[in-house]
C-alpha positions in Angstrom: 2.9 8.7 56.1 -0.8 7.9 57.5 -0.7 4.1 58.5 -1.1 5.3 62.2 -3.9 7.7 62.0 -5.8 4.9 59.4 -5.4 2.4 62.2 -6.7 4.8 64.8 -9.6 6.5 62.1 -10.5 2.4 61.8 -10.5 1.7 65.5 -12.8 5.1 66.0 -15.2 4.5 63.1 -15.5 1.0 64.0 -16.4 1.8 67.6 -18.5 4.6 66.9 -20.3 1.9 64.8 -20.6 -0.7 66.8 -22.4 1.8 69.4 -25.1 2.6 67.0 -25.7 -0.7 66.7 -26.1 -1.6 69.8 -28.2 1.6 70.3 -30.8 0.1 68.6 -30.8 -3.2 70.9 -31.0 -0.9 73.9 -34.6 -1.4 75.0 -35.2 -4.8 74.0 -32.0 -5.7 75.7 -33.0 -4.0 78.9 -36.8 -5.7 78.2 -35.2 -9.0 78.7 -33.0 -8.7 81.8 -30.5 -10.6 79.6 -27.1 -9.6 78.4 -27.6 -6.0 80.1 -24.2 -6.1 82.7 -22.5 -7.4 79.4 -23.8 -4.9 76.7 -23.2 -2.0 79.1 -19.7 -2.8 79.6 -19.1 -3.4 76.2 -20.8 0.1 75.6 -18.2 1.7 77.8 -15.0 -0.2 76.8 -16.3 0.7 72.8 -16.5 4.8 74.2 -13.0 4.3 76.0 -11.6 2.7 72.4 -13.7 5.8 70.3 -12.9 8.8 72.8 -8.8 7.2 73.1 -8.5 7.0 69.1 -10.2 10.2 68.5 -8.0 12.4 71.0 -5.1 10.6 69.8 -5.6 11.4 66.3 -6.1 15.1 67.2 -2.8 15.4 69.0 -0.8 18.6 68.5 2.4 17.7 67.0 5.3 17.7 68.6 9.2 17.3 68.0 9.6 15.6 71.2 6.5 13.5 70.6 5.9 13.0 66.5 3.2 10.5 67.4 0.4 9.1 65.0 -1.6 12.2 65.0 -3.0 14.0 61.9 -1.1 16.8 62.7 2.5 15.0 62.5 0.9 13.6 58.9 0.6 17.3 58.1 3.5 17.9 59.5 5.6 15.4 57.2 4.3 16.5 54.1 4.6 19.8 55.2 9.3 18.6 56.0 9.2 16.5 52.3 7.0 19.1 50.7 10.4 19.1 47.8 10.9 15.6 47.7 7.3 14.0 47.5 5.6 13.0 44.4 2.3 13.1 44.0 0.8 10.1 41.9 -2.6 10.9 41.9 -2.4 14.8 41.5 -6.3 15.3 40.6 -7.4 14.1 43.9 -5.4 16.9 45.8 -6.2 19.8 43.0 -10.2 18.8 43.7 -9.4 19.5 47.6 -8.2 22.7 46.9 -10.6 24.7 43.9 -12.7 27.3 45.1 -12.3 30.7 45.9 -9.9 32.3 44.0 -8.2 29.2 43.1 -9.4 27.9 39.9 -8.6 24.0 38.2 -6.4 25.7 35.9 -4.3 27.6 38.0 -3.5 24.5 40.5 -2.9 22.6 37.7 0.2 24.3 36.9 1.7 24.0 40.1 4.6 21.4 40.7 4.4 19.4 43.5 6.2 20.7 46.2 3.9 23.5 45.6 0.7 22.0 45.8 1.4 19.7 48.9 2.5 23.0 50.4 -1.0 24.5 49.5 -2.8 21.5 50.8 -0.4 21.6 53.9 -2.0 25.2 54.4 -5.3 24.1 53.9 -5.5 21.0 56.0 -3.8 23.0 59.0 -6.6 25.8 58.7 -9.4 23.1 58.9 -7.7 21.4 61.5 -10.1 21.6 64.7 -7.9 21.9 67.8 -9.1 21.4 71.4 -10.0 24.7 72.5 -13.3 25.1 74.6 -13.2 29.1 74.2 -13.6 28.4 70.2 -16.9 29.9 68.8 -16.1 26.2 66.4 -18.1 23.5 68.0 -15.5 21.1 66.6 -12.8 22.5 68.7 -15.0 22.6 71.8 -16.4 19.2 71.3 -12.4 17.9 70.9 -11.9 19.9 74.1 -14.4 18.1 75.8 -13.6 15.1 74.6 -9.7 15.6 75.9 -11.3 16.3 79.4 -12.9 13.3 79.7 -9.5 11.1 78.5 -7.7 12.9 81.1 -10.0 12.8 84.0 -12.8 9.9 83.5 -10.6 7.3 81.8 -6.9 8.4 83.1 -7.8 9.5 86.6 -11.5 7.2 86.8 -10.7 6.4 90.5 -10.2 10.3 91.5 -13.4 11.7 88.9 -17.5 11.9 89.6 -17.9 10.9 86.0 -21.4 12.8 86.2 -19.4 16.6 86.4 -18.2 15.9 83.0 -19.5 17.0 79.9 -19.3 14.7 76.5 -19.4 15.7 73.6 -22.8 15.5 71.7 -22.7 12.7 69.4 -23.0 14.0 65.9 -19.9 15.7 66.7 -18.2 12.7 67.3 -19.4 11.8 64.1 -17.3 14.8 62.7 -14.8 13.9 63.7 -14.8 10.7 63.0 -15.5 11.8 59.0 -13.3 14.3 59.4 -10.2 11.8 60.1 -11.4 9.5 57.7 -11.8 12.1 54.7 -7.5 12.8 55.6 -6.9 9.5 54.8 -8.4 9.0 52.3 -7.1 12.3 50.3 -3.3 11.4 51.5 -3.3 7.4 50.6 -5.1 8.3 47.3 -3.0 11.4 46.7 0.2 10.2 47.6 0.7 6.5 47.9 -2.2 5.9 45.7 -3.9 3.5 48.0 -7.2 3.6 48.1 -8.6 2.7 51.8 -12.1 1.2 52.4 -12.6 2.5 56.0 -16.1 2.5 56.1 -16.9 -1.1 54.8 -14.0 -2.1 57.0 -15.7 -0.2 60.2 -19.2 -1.6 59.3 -18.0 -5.2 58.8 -18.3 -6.0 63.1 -21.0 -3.7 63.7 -23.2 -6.2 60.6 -21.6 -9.4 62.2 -23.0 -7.8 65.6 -26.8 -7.3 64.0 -26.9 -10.6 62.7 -25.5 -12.3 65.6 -28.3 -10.5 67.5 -30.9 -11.3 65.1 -30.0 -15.1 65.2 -30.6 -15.0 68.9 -34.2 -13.8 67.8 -33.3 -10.0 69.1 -34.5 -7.2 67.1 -34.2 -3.1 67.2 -36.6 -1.5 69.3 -38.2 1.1 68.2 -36.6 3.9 69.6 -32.6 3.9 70.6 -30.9 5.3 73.2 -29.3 5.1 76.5 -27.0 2.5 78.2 -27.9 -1.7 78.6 -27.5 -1.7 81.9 
């Protein structure tokens, strides 16, 4: 039901990780003339991996292309709404209290009516690339779509500098926002409870210490590209 999107939410968080990291090597990097041309093009193959997994998660679903997306997840429950079970019922019932819906009234639902209320739910909060949204989400996913399309698809064709990316603590929405899904539908449904985070973090920590080992250490201020 989600092993897809998990694989592309791990790919994402752990490139979206390993950037920080090496945010914080930026200037001593640059300081020492050494490792810049391989550090910046690690940079951009780790934005190429984030930006690809990102847009890909946020597909539209489609019949004629039920890819990995979080949308054909939604989209499946949504089919097998009558012949899912839901082990872990109190994960999905948490999702879902507040404003007029109450513990005890979601509590009496069967199943096939409360996967069809989270189906509702999840679809509403959906962001959607759309850059005439007043939600920054959606823009930002509309950017981000731009620059797959034209600076990574078409890079021979594109001055890279005309397009805008999305600010990074949006990316960081997104990113959160893919994981959370996962981990409400494997802990809901399959009751399989997913790690990502320490599973993201685990080659951005192998990164720091292999950095610190060469007697690098964070400047003081990040920022910026190693080359």
């Amino acid at each position: 039901m989600c092993r897809g999107v998990a694989i592309d939410v791990f790919h994402a968080d752990q490139a979206r990780r390993l950037l920080e990291e090496i945010d914080g090597y930026v200037e001593v990097i640059n300081e020492t003339g050494l490792g810049k041309v391989f550090f910046g093009n690690l940079q951009r193959i780790l934005e190429w991996d984030l930006c690809l997994s990102l847009t890909r998660l946020f597909e539209r679903y489609s019949s004629q292309n039920p890819n990995r997306s979080i949308g054909a997840a939604i989209h499946f429950i949504s089919s097998h709404a009558g012949e899912l079970r839901i082990p872990n019922r109190a994960r999905l019932i948490d999702s879902l209290v507040g404003r007029d819906r109450s513990h005890l009234s979601l509590d009496t639902l069967e199943d096939k009516q409360l996967s069809l209320a989270v189906v509702q739910k999840l679809r509403e909060g959906l962001p959607t690339a759309d850059s005439s949204s007043e939600n920054a989400l959606d823009q930002a996913l509309a950017n981000l779509k731009r620059v797959r399309d034209k600076a990574i698809a078409h890079h021979d064709r594109v001055d890279k500098a005309s397009l805008m990316v999305p600010a990074w603590p949006k990316l960081v929405e997104l990113v959160e926002f893919s994981r959370q899904f996962v981990l409400l539908v494997a802990t809901s449904y399959l009751s399989v409870s997913h790690n990502l985070e320490y599973d993201a973090g685990r080659s951005a920590s192998s990164l720091r210490q292999l950095l610190e080992k060469a007697g690098l250490t964070p400047g003081s201020e990040g920022g910026g590209d190693a080359a």
